[in-house]
N, CA, C and O of each residue as an XYZ file, in Angstrom:
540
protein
N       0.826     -1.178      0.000
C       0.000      0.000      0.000
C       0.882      1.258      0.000
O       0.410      2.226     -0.596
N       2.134      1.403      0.595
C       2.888      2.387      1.038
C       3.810      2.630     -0.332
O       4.390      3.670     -0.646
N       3.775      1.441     -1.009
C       4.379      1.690     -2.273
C       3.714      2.461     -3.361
O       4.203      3.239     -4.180
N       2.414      2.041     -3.170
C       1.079      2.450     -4.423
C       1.556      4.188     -4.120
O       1.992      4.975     -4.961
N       1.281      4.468     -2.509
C       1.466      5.664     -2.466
C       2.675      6.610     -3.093
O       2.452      7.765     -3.455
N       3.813      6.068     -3.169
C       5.075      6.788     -3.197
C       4.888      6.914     -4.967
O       5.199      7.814     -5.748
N       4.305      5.716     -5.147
C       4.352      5.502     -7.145
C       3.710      6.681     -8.015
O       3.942      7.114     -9.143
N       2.561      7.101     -6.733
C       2.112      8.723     -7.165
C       2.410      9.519     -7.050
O       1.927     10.441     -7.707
N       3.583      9.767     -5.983
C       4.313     11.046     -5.875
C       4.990     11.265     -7.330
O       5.599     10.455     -8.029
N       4.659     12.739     -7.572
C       5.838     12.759     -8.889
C       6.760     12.956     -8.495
O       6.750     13.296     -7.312
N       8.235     12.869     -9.258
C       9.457     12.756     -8.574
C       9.796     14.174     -8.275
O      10.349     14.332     -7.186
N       9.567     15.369     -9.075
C      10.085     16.438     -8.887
C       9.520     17.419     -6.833
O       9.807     18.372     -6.109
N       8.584     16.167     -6.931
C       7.619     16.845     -5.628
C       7.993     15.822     -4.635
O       7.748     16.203     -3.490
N       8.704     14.199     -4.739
C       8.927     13.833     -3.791
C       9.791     14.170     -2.122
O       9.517     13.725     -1.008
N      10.759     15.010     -2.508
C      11.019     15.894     -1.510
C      10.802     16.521     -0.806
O      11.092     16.472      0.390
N      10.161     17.369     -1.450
C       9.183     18.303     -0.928
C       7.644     18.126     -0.128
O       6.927     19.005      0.350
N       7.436     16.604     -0.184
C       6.042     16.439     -0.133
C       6.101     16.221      1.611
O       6.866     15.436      2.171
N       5.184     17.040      2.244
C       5.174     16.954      4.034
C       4.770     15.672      4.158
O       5.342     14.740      4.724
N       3.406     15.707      3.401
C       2.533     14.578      3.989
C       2.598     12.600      3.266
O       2.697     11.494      3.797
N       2.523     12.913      2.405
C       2.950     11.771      1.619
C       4.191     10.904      1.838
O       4.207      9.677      1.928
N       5.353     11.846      1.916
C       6.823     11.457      1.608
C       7.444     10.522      2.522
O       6.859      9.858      3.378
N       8.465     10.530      2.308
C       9.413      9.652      3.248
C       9.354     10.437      4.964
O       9.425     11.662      5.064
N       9.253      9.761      5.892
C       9.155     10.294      7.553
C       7.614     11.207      6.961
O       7.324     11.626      8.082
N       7.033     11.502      6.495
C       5.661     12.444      6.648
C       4.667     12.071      7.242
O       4.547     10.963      7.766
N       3.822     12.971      7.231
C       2.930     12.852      8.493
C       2.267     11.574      8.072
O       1.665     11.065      9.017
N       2.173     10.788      6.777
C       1.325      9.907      6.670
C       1.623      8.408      7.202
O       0.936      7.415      7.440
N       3.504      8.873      7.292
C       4.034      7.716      7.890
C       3.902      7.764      9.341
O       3.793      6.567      9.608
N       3.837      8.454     10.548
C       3.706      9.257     11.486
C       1.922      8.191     11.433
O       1.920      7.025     11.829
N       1.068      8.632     11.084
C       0.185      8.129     11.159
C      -0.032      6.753     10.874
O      -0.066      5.883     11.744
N      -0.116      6.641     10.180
C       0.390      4.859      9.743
C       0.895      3.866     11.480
O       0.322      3.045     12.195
N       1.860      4.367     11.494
C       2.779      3.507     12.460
C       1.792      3.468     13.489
O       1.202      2.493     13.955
N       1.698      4.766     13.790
C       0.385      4.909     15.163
C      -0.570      3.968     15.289
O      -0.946      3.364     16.293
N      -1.027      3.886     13.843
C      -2.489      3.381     13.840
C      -2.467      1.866     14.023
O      -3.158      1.127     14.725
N      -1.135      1.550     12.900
C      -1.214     -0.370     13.162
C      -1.355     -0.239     14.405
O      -2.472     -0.469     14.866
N       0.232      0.354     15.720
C      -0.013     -0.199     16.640
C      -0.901     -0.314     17.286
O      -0.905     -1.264     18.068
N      -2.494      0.957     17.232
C      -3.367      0.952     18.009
C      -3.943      0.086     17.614
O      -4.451     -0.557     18.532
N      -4.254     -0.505     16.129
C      -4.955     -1.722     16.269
C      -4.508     -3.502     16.716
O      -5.232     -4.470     16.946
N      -2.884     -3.334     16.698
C      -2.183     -4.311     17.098
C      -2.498     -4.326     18.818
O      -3.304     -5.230     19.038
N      -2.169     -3.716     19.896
C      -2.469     -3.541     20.643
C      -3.783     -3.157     21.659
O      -4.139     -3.381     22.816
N      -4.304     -2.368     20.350
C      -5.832     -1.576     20.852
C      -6.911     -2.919     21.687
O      -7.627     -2.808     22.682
N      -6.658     -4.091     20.833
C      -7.415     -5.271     20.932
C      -7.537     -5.438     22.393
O      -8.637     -5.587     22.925
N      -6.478     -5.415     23.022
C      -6.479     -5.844     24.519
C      -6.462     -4.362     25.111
O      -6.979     -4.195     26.216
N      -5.959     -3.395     24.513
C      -5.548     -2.398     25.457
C      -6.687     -0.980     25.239
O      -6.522     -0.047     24.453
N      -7.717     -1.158     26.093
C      -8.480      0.347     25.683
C      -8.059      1.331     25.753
O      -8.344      2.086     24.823
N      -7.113      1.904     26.929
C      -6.276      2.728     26.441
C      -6.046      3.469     25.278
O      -5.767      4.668     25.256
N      -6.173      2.717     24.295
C      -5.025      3.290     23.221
C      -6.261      3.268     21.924
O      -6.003      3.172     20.724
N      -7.345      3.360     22.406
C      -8.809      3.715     21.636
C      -9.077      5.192     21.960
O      -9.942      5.688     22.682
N      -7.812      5.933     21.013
C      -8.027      7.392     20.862
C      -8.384      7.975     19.747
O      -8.134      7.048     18.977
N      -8.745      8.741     19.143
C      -8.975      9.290     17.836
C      -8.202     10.362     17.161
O      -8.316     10.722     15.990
N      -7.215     10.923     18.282
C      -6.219     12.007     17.648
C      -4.569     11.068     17.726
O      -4.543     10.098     18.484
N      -3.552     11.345     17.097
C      -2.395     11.042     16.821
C      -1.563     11.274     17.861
O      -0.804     10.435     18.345
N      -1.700     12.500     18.249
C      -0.660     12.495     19.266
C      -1.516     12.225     20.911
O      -0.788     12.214     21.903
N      -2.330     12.115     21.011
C      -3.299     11.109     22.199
C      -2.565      9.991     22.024
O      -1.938      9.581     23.000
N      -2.497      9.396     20.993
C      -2.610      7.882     20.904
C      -0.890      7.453     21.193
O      -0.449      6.606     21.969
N      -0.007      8.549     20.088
C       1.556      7.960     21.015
C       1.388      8.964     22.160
O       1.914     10.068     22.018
N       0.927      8.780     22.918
C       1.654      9.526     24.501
C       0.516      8.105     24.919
O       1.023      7.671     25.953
N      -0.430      7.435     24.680
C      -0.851      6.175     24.914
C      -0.061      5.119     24.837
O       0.416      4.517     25.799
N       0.104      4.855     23.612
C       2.048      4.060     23.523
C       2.951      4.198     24.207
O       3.692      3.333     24.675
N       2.979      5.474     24.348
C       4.463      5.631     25.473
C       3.721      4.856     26.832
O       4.159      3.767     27.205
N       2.731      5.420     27.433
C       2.207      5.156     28.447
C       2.075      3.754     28.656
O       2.620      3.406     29.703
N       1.720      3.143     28.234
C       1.396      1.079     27.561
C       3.014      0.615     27.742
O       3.496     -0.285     28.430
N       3.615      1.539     26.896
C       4.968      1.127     26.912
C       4.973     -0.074     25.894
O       5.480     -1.157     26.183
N       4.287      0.228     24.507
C       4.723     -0.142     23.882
C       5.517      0.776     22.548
O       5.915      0.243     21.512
N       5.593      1.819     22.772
C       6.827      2.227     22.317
C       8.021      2.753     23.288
O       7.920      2.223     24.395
N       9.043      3.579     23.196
C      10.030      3.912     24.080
C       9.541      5.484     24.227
O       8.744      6.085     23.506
N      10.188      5.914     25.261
C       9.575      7.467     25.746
C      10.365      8.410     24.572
O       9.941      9.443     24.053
N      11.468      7.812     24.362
C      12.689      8.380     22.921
C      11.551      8.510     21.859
O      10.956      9.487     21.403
N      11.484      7.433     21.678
C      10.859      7.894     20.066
C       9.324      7.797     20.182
O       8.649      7.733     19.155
N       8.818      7.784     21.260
C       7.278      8.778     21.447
C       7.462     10.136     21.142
O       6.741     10.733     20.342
N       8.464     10.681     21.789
C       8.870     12.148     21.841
C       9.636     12.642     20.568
O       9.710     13.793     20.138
N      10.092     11.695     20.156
C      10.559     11.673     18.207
C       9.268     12.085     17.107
O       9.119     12.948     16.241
N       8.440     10.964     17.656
C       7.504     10.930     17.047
C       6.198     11.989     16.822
O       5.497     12.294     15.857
N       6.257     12.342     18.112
C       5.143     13.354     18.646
C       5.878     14.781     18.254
O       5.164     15.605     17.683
N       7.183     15.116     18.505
C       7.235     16.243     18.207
C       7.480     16.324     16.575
O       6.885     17.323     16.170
N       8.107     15.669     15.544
C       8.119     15.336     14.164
C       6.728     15.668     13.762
O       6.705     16.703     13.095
N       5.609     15.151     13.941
C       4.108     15.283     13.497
C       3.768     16.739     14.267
O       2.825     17.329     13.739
N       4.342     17.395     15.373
C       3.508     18.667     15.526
C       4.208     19.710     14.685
O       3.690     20.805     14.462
N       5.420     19.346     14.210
C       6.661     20.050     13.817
C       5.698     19.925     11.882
O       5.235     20.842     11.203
N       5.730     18.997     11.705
C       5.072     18.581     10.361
C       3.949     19.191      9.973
O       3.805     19.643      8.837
N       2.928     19.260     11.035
C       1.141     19.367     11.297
C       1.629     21.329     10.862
O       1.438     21.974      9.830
N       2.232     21.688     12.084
C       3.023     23.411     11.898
C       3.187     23.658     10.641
O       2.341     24.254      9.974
N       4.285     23.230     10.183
C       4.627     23.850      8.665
C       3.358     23.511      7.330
O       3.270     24.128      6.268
N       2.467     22.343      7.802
C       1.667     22.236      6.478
C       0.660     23.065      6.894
O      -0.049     23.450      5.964
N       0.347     23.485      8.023
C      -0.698     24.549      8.479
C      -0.547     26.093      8.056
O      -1.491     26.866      7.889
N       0.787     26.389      7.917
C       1.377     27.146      7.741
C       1.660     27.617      6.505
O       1.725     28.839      6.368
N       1.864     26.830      5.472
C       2.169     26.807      4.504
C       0.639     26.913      3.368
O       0.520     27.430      2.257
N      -0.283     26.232      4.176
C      -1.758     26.553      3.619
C      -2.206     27.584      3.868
O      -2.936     28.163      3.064
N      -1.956     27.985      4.802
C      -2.303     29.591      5.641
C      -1.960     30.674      4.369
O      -2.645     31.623      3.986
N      -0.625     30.175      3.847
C      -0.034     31.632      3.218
C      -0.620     31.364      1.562
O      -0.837     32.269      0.757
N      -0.758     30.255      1.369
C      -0.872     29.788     -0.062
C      -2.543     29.981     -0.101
O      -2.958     30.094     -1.254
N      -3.432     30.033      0.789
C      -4.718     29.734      0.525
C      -5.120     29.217     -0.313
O      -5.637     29.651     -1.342
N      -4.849     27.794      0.170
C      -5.150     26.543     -0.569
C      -4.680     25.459     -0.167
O      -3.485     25.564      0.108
N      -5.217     24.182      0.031
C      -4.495     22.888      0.610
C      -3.564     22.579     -0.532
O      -3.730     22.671     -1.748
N      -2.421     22.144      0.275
C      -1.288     21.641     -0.646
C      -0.180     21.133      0.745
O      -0.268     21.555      1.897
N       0.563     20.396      0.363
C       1.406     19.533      1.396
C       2.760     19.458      0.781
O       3.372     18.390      0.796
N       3.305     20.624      0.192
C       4.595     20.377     -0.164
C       5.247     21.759      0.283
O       4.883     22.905      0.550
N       6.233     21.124      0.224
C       6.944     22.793      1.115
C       7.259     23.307     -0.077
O       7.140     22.711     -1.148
N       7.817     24.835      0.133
C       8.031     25.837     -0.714
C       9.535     25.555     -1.426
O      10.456     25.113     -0.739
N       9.723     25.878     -3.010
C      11.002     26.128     -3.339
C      11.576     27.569     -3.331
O      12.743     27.952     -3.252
N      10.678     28.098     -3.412
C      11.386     29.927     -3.345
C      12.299     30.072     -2.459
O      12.368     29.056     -1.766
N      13.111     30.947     -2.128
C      13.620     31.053     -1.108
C      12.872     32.213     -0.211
O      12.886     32.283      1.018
N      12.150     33.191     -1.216
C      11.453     34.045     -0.044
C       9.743     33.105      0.450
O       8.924     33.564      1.246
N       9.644     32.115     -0.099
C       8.483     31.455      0.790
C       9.331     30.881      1.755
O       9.020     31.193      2.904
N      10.296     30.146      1.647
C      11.287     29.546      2.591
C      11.127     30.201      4.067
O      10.746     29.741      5.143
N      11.608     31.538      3.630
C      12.351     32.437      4.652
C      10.576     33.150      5.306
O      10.428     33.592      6.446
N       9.664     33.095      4.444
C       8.076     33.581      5.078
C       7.749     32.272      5.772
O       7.015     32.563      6.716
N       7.959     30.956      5.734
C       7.808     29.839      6.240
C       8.426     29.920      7.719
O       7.816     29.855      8.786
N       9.644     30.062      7.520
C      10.924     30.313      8.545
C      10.166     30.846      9.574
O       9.924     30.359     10.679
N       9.659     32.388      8.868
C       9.154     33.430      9.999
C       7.802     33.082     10.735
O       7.404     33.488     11.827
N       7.222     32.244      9.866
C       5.636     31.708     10.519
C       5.723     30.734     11.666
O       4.967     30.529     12.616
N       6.998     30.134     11.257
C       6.452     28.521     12.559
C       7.609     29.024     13.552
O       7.566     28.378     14.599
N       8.710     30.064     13.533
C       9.595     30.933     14.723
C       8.217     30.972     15.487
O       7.113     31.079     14.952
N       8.513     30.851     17.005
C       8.122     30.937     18.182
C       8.040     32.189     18.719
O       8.639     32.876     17.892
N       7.669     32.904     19.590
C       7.374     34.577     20.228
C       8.854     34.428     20.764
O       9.370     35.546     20.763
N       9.617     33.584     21.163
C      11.059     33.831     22.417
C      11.549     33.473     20.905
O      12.404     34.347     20.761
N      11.543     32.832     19.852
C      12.753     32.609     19.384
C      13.517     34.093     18.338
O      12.739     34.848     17.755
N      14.998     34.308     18.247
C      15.201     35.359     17.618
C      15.324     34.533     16.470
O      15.158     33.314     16.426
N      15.779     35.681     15.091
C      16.383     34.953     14.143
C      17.843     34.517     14.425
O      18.531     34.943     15.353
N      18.285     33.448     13.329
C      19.483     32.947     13.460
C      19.995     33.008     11.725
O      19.201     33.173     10.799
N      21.066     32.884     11.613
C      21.724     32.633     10.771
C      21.476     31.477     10.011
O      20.370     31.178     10.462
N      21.782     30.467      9.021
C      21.616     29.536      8.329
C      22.852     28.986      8.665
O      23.641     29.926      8.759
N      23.430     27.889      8.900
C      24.729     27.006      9.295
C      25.402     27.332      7.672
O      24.787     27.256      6.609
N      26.510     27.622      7.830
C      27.588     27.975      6.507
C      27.090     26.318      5.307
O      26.828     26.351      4.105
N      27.113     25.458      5.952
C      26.961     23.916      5.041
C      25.307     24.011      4.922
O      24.986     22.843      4.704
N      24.388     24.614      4.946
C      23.421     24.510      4.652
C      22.628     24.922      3.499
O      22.628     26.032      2.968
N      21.819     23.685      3.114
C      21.152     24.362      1.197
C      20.308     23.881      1.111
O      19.979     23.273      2.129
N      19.512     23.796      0.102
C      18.241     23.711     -0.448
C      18.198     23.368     -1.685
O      18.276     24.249     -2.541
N      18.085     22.221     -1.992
C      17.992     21.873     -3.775
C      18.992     21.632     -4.309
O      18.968     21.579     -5.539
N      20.523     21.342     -3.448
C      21.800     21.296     -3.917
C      21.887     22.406     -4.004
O      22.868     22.372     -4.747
N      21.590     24.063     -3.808
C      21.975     24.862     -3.809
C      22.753     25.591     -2.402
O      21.801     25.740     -1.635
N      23.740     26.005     -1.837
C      23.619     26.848     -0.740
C      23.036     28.286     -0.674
O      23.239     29.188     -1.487
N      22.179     28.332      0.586
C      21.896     29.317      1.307
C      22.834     30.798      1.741
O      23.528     31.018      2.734
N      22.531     31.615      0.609
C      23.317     32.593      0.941
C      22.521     33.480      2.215
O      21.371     33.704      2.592
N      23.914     33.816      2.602
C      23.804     34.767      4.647
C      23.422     35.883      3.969
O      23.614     36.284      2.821
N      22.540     36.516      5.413
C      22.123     37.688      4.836
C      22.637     38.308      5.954
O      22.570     39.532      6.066
């Protein structure tokens, strides 16, 4: 099934794609869900209906590790952020991140936090095989 999916990504968008792609939220969901139904059977617990309910249920069951509950959980709010974000500015659903560099850098500024300042870009850092020129 996970293959059917990837066979539709077009290639130029596989990168880019939040939700679909490789680690995306769909995989994030996926994993969740077998286990709730692998487990759910015996464990009511873990008969939640939101994603991140359900791994902090896992963690709790202890059938995943508190590591990668907290991998997991923050990856999908980190994920859930930028595609929220990214629809926000585009008005319109779409699940692929931006190539521009000024959507990049309007992206950047949307999911920054009230305490966080700006930062610099790490000198080895790029986008598309391109590097990120400092401003």
């Amino acid at each position: 099934m996970r293959r059917r999916v990837f066979e539709n990504i077009s290639s130029d968008h596989a990168a880019r794609e939040i939700k679909l792609g490789r680690g995306g939220l769909r995989d994030i969901e996926f994993t969740v869900q077998l286990l709730q139904l692998v487990h759910g059977r015996v464990d009511a617990s873990l008969r939640v209906r939101d994603t991140v309910s359900a791994i902090a249920a896992l963690e709790t069951g202890e059938y995943v590790s508190s590591h990668d509950a907290e991998e997991m959980s923050a990856a999908y709010r980190r994920l859930r952020l930028y595609e929220h974000r990214i629809q926000m500015s585009n008005m319109r659903r779409t699940h692929l991140m931006p190539e521009k560099e000024a959507d990049l850098r309007a992206l950047a500024h949307a999911v920054r936090g009230p305490q966080e300042t700006r930062r610099r870009a790490p000198a080895n850092c790029s986008t598309n095989g391109r590097p990120l020129r400092a401003r």
